[in-house]
DSSP file (Angstrom, degrees, kcal/mol; ACC not computed):
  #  RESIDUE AA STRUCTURE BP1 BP2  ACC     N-H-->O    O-->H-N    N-H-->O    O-->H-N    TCO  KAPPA ALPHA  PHI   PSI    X-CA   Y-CA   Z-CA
    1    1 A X              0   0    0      0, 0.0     2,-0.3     0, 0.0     0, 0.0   0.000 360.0 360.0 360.0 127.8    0.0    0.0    0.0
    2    2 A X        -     0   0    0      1,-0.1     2,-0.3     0, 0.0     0, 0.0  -0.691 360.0-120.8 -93.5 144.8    1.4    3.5   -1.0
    3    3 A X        -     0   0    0     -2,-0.3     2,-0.1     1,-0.1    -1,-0.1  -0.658  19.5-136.8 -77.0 124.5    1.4    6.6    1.3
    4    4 A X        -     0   0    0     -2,-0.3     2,-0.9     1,-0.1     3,-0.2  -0.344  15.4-135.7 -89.2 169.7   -0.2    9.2    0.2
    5    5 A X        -     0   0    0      1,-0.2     3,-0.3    -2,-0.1    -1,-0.1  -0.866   4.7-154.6-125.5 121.5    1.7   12.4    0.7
    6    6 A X  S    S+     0   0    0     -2,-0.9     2,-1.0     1,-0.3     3,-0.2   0.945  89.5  30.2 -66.0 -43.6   -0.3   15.3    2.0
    7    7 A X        -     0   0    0      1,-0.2    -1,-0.3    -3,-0.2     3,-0.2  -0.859  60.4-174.8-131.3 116.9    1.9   17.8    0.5
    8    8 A X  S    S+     0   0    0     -2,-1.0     2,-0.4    -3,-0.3    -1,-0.2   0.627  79.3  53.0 -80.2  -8.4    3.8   16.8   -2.8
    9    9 A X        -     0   0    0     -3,-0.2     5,-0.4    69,-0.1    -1,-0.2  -0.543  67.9-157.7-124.7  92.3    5.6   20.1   -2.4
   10   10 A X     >  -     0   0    0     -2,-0.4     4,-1.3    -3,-0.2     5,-0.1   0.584  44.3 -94.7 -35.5-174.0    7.6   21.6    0.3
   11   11 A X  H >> S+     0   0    0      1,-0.2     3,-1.6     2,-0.1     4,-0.9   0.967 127.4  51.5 -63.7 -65.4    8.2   25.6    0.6
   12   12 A X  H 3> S+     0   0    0      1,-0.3     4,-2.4     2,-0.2     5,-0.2   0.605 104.8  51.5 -40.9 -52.8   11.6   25.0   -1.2
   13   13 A X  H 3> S+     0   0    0      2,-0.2     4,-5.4     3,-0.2    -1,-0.3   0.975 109.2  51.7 -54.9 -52.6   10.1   23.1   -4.2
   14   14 A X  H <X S+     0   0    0     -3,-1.6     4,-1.1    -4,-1.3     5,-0.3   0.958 111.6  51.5 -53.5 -79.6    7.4   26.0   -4.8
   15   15 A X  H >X S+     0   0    0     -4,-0.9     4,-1.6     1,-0.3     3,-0.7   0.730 108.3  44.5 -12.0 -87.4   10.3   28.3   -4.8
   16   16 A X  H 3X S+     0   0    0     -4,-2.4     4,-1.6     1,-0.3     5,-0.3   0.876 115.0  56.4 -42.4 -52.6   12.3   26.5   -7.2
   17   17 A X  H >X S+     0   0    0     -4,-5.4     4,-1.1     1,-0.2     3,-0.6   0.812 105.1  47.4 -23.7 -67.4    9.0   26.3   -9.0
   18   18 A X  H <X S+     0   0    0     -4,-1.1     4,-1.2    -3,-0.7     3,-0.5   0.908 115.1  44.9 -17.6 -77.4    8.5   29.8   -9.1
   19   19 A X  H 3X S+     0   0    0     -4,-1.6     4,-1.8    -5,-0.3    -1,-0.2   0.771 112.1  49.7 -53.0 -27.5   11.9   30.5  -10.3
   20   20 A X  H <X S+     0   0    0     -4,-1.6     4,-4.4    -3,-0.6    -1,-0.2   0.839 115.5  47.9 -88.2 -33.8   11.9   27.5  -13.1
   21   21 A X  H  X S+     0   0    0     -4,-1.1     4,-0.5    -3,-0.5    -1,-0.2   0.710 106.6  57.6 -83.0 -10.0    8.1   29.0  -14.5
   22   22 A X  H >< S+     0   0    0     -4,-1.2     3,-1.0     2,-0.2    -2,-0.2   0.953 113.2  34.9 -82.2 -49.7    9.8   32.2  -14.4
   23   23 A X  H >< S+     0   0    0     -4,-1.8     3,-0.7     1,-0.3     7,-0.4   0.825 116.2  61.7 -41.4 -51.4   12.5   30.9  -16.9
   24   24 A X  H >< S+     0   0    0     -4,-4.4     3,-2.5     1,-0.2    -1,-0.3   0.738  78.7  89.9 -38.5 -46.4   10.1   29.1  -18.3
   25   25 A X  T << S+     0   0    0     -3,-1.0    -1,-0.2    -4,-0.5    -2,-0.2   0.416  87.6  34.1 -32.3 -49.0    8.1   31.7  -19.3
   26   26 A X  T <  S-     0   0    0     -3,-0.7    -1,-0.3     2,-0.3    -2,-0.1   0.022 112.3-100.4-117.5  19.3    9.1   32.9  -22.9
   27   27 A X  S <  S+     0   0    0     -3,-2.5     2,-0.7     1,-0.1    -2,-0.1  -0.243  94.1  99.7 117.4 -30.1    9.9   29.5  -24.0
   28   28 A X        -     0   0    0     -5,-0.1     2,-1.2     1,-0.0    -2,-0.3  -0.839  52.3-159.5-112.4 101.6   13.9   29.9  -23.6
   29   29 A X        -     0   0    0     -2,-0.7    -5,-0.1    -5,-0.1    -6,-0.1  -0.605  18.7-156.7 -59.2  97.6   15.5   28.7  -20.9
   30   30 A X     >  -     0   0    0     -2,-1.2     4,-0.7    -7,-0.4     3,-0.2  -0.209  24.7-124.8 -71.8 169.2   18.8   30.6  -20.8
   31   31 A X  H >> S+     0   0    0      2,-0.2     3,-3.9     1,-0.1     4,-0.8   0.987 109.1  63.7 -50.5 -83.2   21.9   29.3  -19.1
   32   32 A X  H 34 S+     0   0    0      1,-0.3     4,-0.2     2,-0.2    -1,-0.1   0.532 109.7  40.4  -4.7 -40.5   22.1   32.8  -17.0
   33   33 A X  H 3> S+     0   0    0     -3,-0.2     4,-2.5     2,-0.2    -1,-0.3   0.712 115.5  48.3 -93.3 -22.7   18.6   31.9  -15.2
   34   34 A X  H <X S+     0   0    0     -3,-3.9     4,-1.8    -4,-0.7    -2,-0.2   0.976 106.3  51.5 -83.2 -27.4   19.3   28.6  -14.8
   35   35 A X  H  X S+     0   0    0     -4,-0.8     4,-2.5     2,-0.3     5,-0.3   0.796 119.1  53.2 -65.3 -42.8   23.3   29.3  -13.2
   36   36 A X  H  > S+     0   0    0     -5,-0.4     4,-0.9     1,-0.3    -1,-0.2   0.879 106.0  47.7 -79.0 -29.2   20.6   31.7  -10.8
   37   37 A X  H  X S+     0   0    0     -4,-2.5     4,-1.4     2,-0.2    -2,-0.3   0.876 113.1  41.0 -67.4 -41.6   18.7   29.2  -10.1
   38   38 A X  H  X S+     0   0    0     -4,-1.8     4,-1.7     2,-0.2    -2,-0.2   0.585 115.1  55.7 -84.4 -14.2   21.2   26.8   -9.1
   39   39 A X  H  X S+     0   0    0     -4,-2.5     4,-1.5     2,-0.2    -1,-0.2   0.782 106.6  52.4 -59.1 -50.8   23.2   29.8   -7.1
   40   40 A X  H  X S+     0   0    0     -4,-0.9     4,-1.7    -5,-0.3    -2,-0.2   0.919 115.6  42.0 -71.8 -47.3   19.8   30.5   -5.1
   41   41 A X  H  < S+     0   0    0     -4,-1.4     3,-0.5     1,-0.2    -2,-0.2   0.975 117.1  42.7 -59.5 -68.8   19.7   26.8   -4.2
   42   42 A X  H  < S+     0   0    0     -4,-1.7    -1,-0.2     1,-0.3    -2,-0.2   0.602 125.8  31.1 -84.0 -12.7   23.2   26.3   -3.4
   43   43 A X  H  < S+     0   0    0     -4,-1.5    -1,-0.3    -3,-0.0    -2,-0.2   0.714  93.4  82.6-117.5 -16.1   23.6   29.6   -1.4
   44   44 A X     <  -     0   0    0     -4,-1.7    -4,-0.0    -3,-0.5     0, 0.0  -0.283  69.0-129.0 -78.1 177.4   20.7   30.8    0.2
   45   45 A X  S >  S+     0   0    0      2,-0.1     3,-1.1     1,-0.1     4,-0.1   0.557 103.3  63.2 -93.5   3.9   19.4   29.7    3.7
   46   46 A X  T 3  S+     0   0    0      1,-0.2     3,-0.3     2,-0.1   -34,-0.2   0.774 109.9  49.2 -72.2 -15.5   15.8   28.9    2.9
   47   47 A X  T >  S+     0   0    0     -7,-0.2     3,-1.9     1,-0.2    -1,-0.2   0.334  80.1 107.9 -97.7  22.3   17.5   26.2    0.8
   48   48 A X  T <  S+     0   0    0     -3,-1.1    -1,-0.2     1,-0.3    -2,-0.1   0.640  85.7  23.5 -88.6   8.5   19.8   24.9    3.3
   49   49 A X  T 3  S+     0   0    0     -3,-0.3     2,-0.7    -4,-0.1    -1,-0.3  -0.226  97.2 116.1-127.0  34.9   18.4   21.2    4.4
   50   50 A X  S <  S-     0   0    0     -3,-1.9    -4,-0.0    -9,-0.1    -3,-0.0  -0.817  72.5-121.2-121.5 144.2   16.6   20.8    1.0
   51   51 A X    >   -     0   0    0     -2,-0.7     3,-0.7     1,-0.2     4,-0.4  -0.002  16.8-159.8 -46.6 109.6   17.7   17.8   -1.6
   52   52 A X  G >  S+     0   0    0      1,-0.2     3,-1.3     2,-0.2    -1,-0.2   0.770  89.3  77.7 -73.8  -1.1   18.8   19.8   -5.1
   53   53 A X  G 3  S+     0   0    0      1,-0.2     3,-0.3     2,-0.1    -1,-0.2   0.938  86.7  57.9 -61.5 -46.3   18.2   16.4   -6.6
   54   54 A X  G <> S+     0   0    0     -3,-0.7     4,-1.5     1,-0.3     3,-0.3   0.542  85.8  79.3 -73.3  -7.3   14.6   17.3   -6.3
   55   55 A X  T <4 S+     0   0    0     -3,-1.3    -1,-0.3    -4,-0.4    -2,-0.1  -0.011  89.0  56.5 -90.6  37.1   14.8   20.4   -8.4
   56   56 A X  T  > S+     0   0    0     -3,-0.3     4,-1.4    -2,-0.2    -1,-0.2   0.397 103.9  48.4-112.5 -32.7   14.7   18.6  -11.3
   57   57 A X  H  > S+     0   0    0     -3,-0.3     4,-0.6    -4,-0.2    -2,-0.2   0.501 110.5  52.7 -92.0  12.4   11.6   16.9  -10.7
   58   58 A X  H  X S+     0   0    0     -4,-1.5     4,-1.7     2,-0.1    -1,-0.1   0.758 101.4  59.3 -94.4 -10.4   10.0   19.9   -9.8
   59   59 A X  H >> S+     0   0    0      2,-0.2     4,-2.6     1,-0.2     3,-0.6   0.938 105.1  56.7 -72.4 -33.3   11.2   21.5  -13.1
   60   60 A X  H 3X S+     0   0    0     -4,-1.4     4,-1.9     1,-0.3    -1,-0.2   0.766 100.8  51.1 -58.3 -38.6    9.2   18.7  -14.5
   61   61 A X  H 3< S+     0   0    0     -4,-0.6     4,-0.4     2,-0.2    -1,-0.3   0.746 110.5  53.8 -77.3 -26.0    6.0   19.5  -12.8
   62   62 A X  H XX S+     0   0    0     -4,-1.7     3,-3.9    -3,-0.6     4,-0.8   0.919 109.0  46.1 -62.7 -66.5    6.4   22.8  -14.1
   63   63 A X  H 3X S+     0   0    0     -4,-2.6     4,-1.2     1,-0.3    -2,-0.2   0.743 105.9  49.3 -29.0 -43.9    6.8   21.9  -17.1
   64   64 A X  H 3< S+     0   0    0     -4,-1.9    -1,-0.3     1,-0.2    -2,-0.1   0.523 112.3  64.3 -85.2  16.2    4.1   19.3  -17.9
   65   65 A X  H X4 S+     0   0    0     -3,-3.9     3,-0.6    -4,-0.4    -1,-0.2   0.693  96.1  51.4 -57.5 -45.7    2.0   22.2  -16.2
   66   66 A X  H 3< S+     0   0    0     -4,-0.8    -2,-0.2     1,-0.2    -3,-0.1   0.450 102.7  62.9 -75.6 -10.7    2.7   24.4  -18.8
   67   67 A X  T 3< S+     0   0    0     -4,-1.2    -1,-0.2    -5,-0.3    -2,-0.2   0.740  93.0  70.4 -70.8 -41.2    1.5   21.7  -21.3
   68   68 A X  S <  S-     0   0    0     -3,-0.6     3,-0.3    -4,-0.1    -3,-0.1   0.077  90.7-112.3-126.2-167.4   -1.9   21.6  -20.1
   69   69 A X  S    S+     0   0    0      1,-0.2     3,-0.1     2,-0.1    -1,-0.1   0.844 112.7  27.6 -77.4 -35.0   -4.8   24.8  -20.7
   70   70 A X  S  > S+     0   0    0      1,-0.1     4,-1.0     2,-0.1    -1,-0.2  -0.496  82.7 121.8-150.2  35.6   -5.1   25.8  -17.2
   71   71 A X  H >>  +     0   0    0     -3,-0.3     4,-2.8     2,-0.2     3,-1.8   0.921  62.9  63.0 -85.3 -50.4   -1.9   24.9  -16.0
   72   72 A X  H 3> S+     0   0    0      1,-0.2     4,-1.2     2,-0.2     5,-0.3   0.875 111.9  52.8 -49.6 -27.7   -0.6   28.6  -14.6
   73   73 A X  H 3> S+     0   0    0      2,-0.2     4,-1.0     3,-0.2    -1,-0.2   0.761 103.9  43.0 -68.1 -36.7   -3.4   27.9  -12.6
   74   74 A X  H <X S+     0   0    0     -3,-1.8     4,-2.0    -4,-1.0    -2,-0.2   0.758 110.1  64.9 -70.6 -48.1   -2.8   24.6  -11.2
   75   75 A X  H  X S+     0   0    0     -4,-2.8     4,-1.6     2,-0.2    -2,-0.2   0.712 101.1  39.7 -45.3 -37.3    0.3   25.8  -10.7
   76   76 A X  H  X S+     0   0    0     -4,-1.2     4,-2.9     2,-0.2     5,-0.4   0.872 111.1  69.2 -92.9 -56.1   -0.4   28.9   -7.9
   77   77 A X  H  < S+     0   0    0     -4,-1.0     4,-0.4    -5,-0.3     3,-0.4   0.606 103.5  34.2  13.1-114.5   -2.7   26.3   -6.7
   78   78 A X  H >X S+     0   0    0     -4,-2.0     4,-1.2     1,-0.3     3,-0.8   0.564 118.6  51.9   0.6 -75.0    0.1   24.2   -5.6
   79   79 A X  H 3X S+     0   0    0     -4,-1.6     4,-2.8     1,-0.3    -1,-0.3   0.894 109.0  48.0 -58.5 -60.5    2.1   27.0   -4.7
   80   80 A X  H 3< S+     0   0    0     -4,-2.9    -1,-0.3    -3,-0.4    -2,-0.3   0.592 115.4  54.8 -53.3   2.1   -0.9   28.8   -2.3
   81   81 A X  H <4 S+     0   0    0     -3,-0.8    -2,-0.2    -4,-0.4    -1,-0.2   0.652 117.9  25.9-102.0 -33.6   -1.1   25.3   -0.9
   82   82 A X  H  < S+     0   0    0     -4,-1.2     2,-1.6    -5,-0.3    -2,-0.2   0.880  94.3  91.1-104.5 -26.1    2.4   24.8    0.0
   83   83 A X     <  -     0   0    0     -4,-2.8    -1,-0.2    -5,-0.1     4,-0.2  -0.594  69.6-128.9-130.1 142.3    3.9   27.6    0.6
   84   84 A X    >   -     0   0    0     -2,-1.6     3,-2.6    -3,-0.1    -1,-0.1   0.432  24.5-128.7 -45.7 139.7    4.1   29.3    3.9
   85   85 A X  G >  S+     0   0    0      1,-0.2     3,-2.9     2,-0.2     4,-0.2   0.875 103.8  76.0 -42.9 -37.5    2.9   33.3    3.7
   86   86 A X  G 3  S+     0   0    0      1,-0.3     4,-0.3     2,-0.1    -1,-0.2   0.441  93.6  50.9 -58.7 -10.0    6.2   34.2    5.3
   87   87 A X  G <  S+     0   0    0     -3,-2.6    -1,-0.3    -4,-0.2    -2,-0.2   0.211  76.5  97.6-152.2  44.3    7.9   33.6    2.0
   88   88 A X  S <> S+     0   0    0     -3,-2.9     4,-1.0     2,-0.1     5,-0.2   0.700  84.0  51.3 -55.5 -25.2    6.2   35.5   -0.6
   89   89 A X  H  > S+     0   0    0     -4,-0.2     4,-2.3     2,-0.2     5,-0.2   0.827 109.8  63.0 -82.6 -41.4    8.1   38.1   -0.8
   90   90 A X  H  > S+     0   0    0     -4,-0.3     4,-1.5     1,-0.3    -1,-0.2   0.783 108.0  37.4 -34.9 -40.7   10.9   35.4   -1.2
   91   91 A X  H  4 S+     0   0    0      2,-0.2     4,-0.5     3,-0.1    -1,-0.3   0.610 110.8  52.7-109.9   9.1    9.9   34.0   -3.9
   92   92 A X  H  X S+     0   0    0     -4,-1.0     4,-1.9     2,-0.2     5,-0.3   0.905 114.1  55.4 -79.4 -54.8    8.7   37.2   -6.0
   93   93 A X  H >X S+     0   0    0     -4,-2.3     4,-1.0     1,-0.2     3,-0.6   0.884 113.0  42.0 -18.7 -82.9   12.8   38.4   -4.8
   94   94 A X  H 3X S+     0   0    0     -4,-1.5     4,-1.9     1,-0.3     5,-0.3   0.778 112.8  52.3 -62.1 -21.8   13.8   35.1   -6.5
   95   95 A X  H 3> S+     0   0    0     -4,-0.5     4,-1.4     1,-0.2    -1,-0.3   0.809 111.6  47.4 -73.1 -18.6   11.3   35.6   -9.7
   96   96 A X  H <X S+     0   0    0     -4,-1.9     4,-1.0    -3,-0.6    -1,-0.2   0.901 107.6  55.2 -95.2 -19.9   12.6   38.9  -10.4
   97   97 A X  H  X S+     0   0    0     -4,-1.0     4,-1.2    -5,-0.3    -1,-0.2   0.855 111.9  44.6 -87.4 -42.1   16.3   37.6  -10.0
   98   98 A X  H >X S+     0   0    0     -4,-1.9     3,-1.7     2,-0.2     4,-0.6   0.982 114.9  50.0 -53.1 -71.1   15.7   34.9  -12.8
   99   99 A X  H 3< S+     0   0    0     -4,-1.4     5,-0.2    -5,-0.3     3,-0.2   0.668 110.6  44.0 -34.0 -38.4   14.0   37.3  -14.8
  100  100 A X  H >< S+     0   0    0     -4,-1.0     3,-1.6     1,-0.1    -1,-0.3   0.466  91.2  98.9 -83.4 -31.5   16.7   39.9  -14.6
  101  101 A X  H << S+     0   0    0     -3,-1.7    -1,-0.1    -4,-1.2    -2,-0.1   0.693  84.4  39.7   3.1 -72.9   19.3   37.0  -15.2
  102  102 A X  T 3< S-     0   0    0     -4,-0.6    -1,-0.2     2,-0.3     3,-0.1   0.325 109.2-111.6 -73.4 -13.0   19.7   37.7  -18.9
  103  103 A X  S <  S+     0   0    0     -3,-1.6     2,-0.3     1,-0.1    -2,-0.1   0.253  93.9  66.1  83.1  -7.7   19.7   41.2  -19.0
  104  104 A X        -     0   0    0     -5,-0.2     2,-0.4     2,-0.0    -2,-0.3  -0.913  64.6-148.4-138.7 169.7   16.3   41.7  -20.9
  105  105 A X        -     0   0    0     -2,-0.3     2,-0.2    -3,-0.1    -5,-0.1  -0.992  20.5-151.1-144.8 118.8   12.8   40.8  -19.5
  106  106 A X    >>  -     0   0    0     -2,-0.4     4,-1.6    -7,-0.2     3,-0.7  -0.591  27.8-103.4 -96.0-174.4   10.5   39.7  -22.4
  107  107 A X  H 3> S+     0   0    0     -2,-0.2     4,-3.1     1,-0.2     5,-0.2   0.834 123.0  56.9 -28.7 -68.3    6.8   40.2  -22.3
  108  108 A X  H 3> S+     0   0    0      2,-0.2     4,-2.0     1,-0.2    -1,-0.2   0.797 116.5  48.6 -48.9 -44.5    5.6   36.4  -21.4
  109  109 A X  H <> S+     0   0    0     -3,-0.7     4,-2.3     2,-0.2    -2,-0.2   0.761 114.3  41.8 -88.6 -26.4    8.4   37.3  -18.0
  110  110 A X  H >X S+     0   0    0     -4,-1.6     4,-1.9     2,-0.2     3,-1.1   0.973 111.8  49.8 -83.5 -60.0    6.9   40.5  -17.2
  111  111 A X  H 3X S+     0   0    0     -4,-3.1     4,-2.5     1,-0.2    -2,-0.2   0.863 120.2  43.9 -36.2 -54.8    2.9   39.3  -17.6
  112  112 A X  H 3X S+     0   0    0     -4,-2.0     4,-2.7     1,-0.2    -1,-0.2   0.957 110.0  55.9 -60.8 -46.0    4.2   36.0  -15.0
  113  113 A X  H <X S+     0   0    0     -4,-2.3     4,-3.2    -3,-1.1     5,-0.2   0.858 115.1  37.9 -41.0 -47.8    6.1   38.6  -12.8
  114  114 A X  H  X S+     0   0    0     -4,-1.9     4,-2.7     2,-0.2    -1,-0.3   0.972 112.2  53.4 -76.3 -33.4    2.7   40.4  -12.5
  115  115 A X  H  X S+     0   0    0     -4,-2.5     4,-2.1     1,-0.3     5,-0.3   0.984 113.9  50.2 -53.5 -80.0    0.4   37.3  -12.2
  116  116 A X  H  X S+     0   0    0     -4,-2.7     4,-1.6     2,-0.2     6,-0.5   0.774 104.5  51.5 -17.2 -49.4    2.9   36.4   -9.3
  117  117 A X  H  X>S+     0   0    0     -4,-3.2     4,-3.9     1,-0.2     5,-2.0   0.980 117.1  43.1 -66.8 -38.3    2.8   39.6   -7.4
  118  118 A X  H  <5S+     0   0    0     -4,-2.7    -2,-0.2    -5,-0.2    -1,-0.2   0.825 111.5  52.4 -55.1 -29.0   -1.0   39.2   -7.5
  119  119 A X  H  <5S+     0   0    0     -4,-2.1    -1,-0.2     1,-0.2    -3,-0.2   0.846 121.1  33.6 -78.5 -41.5   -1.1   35.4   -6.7
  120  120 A X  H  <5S-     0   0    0     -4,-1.6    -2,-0.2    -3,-0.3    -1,-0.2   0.802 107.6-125.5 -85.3 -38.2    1.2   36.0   -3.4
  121  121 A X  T  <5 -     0   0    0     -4,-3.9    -3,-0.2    -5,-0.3     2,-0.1   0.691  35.9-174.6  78.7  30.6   -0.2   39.3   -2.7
  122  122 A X      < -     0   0    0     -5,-2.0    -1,-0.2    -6,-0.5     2,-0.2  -0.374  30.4-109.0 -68.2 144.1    3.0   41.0   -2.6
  123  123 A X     >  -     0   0    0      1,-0.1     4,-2.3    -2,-0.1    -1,-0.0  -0.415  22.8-118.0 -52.6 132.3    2.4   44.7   -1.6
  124  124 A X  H  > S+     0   0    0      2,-0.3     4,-1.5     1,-0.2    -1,-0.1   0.917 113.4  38.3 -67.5 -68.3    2.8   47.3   -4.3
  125  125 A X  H  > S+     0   0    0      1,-0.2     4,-2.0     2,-0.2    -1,-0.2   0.900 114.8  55.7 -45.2 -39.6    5.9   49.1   -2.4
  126  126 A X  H  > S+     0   0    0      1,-0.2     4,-2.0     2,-0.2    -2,-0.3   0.942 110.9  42.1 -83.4 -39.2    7.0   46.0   -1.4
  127  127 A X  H  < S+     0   0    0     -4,-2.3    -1,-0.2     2,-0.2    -2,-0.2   0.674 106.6  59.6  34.6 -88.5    7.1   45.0   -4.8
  128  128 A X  H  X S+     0   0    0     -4,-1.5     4,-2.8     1,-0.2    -2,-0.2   0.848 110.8  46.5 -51.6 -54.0    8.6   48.2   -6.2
  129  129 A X  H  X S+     0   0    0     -4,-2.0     4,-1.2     1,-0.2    -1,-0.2   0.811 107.8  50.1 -49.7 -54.2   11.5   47.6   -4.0
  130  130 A X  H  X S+     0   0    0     -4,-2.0     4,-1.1     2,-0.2    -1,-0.2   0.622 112.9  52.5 -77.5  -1.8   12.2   43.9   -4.7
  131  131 A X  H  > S+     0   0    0      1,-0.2     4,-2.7     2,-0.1     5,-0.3   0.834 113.8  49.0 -80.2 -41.1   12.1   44.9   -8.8
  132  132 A X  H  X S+     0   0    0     -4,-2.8     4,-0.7     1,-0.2    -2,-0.2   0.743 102.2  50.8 -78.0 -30.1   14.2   47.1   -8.1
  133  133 A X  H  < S+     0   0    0     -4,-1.2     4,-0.3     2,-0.3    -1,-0.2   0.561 110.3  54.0  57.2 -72.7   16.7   45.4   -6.1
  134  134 A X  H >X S+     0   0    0     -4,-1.1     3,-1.3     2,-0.1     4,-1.2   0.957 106.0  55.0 -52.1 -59.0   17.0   42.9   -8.6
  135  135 A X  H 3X S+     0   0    0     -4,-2.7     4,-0.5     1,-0.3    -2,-0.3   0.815 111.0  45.3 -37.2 -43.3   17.7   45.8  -11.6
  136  136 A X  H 3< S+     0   0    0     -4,-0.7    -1,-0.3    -5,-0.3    -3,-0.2   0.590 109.1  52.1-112.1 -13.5   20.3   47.1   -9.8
  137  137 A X  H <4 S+     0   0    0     -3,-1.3    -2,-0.2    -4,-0.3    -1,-0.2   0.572 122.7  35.2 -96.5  -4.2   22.0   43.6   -8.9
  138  138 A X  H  < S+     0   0    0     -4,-1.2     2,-0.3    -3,-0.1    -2,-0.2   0.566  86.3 115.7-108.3  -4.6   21.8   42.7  -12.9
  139  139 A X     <        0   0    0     -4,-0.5    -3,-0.0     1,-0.2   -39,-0.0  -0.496 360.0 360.0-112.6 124.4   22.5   46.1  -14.2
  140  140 A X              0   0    0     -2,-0.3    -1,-0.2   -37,-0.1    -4,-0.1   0.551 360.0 360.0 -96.9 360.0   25.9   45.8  -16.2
């Protein structure tokens, strides 16, 4: 008999989620977001006891998310389900740092950016601050 698992995604996964749908976004995963993604894992401390093995099958669940009609949807689902209020503003920080990654923010990145603040509820100021924050840590 298999155990069912109340929560298939931890904070950490949604994060990494976040960041990988942010990549995701305009079809091209660049190297640059993905080197930011694997930087935010290996260096922060909200990632320090979680398996990076797993970030590959969470890229996977985004992805076959992104497959489906109603998937961005399914997706913040997930994400409002699992992860804690105390780190939205965490992961809109880490969306804007992918985004910013590459040096250009297309369309498809800004439209997720916004979906995101709205899905989390990030604060307009608070927001302003974390775009900006990111801009000025990419800015060459």
């Amino acid at each position: 008999m298999n155990e069912q698992v109340t929560h298939p995604m931890s904070p950490q996964d949604c994060l990494v989620a976040i960041m990988v749908a942010v990549s995701a976004s305009d079809e091209t995963i660049r190297t640059a977001e993905l080197v930011k993604i694997e930087a935010a894992v290996n260096m922060l401390p909200v990632f320090a006891e979680y398996d990076a093995d797993r970030m590959r099958r969470v890229s996977q669940i985004v992805f076959d998310l992104f497959e489906q009609e109603d998937g961005l949807d399914a997706l913040f689902g997930l994400i409002r389900d699992n992860l804690p209020e105390r780190l939205n503003e965490t992961a809109y920080a880490l969306a804007c740092d992918v985004a910013a990654a590459d040096g250009s923010l297309a369309e498809t990145e800004l439209r997720l950016l916004e979906e995101i603040r709205y899905e989390l509820e990030i604060d307009r100021l608070h927001a302003a601050a974390i775009e900006r924050g990111a801009r000025a840590r990419h800015t060459v």
